[in-house]
Every structure is written in structure tokens, then in C-alpha cells.
Rosetta silent file (secondary structure, phi, psi, omega in degrees, C-alpha in Angstrom):
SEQUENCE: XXXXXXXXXXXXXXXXXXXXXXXXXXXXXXXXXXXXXXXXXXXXXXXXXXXXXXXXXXXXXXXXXXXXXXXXXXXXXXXXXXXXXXXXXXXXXXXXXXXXXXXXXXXXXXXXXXXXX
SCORE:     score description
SCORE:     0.000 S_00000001
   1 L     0.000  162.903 -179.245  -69.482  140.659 -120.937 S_00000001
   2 H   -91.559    7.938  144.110  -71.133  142.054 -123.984 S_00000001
   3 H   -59.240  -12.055 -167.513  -73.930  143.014 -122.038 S_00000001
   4 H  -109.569    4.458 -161.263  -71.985  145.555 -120.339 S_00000001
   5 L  -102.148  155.168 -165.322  -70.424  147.301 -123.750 S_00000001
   6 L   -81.490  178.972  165.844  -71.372  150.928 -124.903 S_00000001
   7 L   -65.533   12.042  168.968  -72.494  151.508 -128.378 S_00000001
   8 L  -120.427    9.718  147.631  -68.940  151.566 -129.445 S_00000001
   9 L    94.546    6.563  174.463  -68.892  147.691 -128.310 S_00000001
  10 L   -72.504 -179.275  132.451  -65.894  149.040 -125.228 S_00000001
  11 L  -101.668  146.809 -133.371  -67.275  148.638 -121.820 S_00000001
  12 L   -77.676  159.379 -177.521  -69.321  150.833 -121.120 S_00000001
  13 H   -37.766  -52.733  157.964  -67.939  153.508 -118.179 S_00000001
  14 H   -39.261  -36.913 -164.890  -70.601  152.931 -115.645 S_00000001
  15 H   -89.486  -59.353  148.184  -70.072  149.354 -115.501 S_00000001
  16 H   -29.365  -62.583  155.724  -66.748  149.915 -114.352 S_00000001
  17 H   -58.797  -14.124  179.374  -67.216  152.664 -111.935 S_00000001
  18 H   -93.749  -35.849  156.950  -69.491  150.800 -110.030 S_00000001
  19 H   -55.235 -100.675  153.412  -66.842  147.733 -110.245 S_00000001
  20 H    17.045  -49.093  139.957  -64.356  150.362 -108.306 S_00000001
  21 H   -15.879  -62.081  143.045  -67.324  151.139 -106.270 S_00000001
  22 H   -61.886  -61.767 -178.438  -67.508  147.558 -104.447 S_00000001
  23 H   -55.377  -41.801 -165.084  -64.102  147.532 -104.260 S_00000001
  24 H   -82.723  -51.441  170.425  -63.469  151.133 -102.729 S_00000001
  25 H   -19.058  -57.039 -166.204  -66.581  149.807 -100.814 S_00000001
  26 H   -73.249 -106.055  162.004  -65.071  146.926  -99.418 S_00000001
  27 H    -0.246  -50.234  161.005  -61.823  148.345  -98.593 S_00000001
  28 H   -85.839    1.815  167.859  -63.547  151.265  -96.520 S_00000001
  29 H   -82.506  -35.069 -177.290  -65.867  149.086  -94.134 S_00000001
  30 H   -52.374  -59.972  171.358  -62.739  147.309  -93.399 S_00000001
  31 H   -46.491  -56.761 -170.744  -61.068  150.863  -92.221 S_00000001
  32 H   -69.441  -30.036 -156.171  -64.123  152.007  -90.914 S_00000001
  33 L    53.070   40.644  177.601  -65.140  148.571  -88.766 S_00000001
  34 L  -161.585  172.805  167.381  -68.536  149.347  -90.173 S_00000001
  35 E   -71.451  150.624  174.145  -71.211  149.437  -93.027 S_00000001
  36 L  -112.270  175.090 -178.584  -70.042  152.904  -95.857 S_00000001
  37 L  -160.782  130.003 -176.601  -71.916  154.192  -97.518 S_00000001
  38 E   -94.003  161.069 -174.067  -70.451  156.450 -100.758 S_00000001
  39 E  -131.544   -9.861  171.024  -71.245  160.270 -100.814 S_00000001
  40 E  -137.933  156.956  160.321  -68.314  161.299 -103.275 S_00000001
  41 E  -146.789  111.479  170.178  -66.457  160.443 -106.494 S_00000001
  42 E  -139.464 -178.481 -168.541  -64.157  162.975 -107.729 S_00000001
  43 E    62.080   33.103  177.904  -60.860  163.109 -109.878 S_00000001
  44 E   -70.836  140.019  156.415  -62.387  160.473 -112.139 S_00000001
  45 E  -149.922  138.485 -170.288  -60.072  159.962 -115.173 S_00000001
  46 E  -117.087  124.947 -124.261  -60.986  157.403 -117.364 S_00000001
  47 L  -115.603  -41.138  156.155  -57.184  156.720 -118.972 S_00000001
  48 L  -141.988  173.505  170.424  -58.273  153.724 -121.806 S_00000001
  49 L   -67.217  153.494  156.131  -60.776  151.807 -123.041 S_00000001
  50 L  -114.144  140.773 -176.928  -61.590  148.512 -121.514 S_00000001
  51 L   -85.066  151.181  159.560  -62.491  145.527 -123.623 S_00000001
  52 L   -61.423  139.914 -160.955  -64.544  142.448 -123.935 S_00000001
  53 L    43.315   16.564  149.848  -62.279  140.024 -122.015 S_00000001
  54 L   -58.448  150.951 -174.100  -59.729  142.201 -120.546 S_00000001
  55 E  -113.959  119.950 -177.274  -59.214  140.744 -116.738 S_00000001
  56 E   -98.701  134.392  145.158  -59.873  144.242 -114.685 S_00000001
  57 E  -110.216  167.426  149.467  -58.436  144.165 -111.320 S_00000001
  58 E  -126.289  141.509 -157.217  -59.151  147.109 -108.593 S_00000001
  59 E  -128.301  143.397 -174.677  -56.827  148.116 -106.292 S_00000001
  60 E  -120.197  157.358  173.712  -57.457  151.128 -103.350 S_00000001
  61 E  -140.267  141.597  178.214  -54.963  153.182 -100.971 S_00000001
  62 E   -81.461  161.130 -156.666  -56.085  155.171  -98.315 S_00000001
  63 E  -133.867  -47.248  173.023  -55.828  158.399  -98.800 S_00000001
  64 E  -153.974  128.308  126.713  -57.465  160.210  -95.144 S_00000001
  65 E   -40.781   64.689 -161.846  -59.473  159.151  -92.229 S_00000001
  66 L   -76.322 -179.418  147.894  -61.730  162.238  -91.443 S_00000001
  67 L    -1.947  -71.769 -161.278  -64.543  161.970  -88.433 S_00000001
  68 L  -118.276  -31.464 -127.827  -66.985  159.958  -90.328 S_00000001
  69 E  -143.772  140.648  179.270  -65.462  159.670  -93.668 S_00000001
  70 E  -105.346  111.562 -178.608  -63.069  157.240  -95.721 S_00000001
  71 E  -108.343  133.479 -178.988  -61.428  158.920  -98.411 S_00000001
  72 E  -152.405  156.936 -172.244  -59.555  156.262 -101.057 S_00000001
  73 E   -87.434  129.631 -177.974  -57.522  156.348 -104.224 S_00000001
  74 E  -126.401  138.596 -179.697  -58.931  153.309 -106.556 S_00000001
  75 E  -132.041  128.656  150.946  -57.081  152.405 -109.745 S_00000001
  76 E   -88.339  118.871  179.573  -58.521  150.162 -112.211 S_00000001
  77 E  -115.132  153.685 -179.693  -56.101  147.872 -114.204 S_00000001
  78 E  -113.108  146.151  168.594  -56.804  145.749 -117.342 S_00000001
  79 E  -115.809   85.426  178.477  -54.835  142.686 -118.390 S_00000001
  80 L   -59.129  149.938  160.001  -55.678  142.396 -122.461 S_00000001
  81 L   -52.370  106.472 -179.831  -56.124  139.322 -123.963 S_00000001
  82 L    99.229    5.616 -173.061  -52.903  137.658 -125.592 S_00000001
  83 L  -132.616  160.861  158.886  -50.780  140.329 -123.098 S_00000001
  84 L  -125.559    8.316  171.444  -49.478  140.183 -119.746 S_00000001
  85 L   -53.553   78.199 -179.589  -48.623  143.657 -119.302 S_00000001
  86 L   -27.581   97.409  163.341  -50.802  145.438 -116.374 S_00000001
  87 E   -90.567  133.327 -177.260  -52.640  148.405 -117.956 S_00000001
  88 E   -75.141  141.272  172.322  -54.017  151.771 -115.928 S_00000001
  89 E  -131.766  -20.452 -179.782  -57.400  152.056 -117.083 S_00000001
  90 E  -175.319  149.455  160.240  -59.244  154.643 -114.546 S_00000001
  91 E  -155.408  150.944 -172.498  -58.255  155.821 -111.440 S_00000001
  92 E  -169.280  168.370  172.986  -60.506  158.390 -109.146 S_00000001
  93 E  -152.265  163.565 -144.187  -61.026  158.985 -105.764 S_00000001
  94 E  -135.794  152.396  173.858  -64.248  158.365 -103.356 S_00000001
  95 E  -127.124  166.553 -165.976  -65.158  158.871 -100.570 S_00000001
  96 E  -123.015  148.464  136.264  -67.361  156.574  -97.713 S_00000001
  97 E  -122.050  171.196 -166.802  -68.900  157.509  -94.829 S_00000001
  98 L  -101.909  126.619  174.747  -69.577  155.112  -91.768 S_00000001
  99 E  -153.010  144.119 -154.592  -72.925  154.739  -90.741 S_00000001
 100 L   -78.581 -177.014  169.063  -74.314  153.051  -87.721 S_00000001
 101 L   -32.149  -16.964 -160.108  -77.493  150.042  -87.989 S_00000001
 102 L  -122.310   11.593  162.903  -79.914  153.108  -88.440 S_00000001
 103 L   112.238  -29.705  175.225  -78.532  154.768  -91.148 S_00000001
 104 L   -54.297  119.236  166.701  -76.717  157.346  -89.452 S_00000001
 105 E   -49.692  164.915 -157.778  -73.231  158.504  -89.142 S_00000001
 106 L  -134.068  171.801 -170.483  -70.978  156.902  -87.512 S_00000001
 107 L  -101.689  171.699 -168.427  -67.734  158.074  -85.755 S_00000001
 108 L  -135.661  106.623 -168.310  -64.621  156.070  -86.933 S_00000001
 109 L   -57.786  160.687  168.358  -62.722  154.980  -83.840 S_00000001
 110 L  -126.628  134.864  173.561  -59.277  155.604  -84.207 S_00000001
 111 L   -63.199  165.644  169.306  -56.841  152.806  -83.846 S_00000001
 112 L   -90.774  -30.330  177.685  -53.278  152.231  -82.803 S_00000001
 113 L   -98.172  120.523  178.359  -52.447  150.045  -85.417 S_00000001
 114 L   -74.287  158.070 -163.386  -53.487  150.930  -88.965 S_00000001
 115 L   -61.326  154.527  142.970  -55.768  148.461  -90.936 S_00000001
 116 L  -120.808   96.904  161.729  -54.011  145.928  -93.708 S_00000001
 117 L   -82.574    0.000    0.000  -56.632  145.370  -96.143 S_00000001
């Protein structure tokens, strides 16, 4: 929306990392079987601009299961207006931790099957 665009009328960077954010979000409670909570973002590369009315999806792959911790690759893609061609727009990769009702960590059982989120 054009509430969300920087002073060079793109949208702005923030608004987008935090879209990636819910999503990487999502994606690791599912893994975890718990509330996450994030504690990292590193490898950000932000690859193009995104536009008023580009259709962003985000899409995540696990990357490691540590102790506590959710690590996941998130790539943002744009679909321009008038195109139908999937464009990389950011990819980075964050990490969750698992934390029980009280705030704490939490240990991240480990399964036999792996998750399909």
C-alpha cells in the first residue's frame, strides 16, 4: 500500500522484513510445536525493489533444528503488475527459538517424522 513506501515511493525494506518475519514465524512454531520467538536475522540481501501492487509471496526451508532454536531460509518473491514471471526479491535467514507459556526456552522434541509445513 502506499502507506508502506520509502521516500523513493518503493516499499519501504522494513515493511517487508517483518512480512518474512510472520511467515518465518509461522513456519517455525509449526517445527517447533510451540510459540518462537525471533533472536536472529542474518544474510539479509535485499535483491530488487518491490512495488506498489506487486503480489509478494514468502516462502521458508528449514535450514537446522538446534536444542531450542529454528533456523530457516525465507525468500521473498514479487509477481509485478502486467507480468507473471516470479521475481526473487530478498532472501535472509532467521532464526526462532521455542519458548514455553512463561517465556522461557523451550526444548524442541525431536520427531520421527519431519514436519510438512
Amino acid at each position: 500500500m502506499p502507506a508502506d513506501t520509502n521516500a523513493n515511493g518503493d516499499i519501504f525494506g522494513g515493511w517487508l522484513l517483518s512480512q518474512m518475519d510472520v511467515g518465518g514465524g509461522v513456519f517455525a512454531s509449526k517445527v517447533a510445536k510451540s510459540r518462537t520467538v525471533t533472536v536472529a536475522i542474518e544474510a539479509m540481501n535485499f535483491r530488487k525493489a518491490v512495488y506498489v501492487g506487486d503480489l509478494v509471496s514468502v516462502h521458508a526451508n528449514l535450514v537446522r533444528i538446534g536444542r531450542t532454536s529454528v533456523t530457516v531460509h525465507l525468500e521473498a518473491w514479487v509477481v509485478r503488475r502486467r507480468e507473471t514471471r516470479p521475481i526473487l526479491v530478498t532472501d535472509g535467514n532467521f532464526t526462532y527459538v521455542s519458548i514455553d507459556d512463561d517465556g522461557r526456552p523451550r526444548v524442541i522434541p525431536k520427531d520421527e517424522e519431519p514436519v510438512q509445513v
